[in-house]
C-alpha positions in Angstrom: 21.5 -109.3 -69.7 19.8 -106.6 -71.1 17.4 -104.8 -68.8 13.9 -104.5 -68.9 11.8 -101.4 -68.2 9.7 -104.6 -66.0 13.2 -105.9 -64.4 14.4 -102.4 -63.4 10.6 -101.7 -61.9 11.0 -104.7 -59.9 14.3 -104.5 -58.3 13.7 -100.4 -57.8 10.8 -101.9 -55.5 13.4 -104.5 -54.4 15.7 -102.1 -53.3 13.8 -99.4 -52.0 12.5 -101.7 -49.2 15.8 -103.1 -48.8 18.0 -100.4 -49.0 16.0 -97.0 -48.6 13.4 -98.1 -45.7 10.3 -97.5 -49.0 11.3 -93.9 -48.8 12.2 -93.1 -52.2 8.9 -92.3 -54.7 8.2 -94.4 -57.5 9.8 -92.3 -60.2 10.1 -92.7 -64.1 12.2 -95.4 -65.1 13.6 -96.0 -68.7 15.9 -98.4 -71.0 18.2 -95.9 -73.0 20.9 -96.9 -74.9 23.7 -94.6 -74.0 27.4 -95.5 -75.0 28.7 -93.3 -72.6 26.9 -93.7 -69.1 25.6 -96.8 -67.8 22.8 -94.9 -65.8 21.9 -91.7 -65.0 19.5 -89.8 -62.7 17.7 -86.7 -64.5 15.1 -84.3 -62.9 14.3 -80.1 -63.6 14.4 -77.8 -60.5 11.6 -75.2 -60.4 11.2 -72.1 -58.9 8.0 -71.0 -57.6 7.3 -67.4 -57.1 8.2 -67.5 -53.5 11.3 -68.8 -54.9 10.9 -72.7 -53.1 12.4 -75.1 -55.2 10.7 -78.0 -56.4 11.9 -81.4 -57.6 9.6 -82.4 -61.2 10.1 -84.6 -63.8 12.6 -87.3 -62.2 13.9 -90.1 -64.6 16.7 -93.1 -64.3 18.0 -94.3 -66.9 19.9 -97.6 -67.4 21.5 -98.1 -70.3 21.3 -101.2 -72.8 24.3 -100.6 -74.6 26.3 -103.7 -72.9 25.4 -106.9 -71.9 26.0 -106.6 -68.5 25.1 -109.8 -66.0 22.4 -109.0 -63.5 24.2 -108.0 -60.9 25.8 -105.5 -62.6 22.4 -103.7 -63.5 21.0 -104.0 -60.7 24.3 -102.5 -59.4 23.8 -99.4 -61.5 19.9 -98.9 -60.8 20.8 -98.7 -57.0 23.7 -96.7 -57.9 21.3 -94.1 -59.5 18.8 -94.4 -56.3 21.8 -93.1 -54.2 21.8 -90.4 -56.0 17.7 -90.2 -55.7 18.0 -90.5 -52.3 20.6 -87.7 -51.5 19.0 -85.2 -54.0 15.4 -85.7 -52.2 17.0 -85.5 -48.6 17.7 -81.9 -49.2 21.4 -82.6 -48.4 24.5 -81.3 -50.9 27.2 -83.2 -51.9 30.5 -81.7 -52.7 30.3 -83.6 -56.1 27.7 -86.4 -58.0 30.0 -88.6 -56.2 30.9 -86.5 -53.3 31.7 -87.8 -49.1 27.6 -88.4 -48.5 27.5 -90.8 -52.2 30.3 -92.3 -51.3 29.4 -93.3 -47.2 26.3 -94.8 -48.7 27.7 -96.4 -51.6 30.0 -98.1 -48.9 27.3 -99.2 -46.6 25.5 -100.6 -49.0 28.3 -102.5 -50.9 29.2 -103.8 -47.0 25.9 -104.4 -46.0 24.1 -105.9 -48.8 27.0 -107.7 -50.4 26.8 -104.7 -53.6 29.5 -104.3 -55.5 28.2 -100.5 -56.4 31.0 -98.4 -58.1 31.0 -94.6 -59.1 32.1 -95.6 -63.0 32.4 -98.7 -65.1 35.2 -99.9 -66.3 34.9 -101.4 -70.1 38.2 -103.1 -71.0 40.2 -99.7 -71.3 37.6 -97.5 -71.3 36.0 -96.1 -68.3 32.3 -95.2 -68.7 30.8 -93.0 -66.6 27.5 -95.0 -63.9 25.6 -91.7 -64.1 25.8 -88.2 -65.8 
């Protein structure tokens, strides 16, 4: 399956209810066709001039390089709103896929029957789920 901006709409709906309790924001969601990332979450961090920091400009992509089943996109989508979700918490992760991705990935793979990864394998090749 190839995803649709409509499809990935839909299941980020899905899974923010599901999954995230309808915290996350409706964000910017686009179809790219990347070779080398499956999905990615991208956003700009601005200073104001009391130096806050503000989140603008927030985008997931999921890539239509491969035709990957379902699952597997919907897989990737929630893999990138892990990533939503930790960046608008406030927390810091060691790395993209640091302890806090990883204890939610987890959950959600045990409680939701997800098979989420933090890369793709394709045959030999491993392909990065976000940038």
């Amino acid at each position: 399956m190839r995803p649709s901006l409509s499809f990935l709409q839909e299941k980020f709906d899905y899974f923010n209810g599901l999954c995230f309790g309808g915290c996350l924001p409706r964000v910017r969601l686009r179809v790219s066709h990347a070779r080398c990332y499956m999905g990615q979450l991208r956003y700009k961090r601005r200073r104001s001039l009391l130096l806050r920091t503000r989140i603008t400009d927030l985008v997931i992509s999921v890539s239509d390089f491969l035709d990957l089943s379902e699952a597997e996109v919907e897989d990737t989508l929630l893999h990138e709103m892990i990533h939503l979700h930790i960046l608008l918490s406030g927390r810091r992760d060691r790395s993209a896929h640091g302890p806090l991705f990883r204890a939610k990935m987890r959950d959600f793979n045990e409680q939701f029957g997800r098979h989420v990864t933090v890369s793709y394998r394709i045959g030999s090749k491993r392909c990065r789920e976000s940038a």
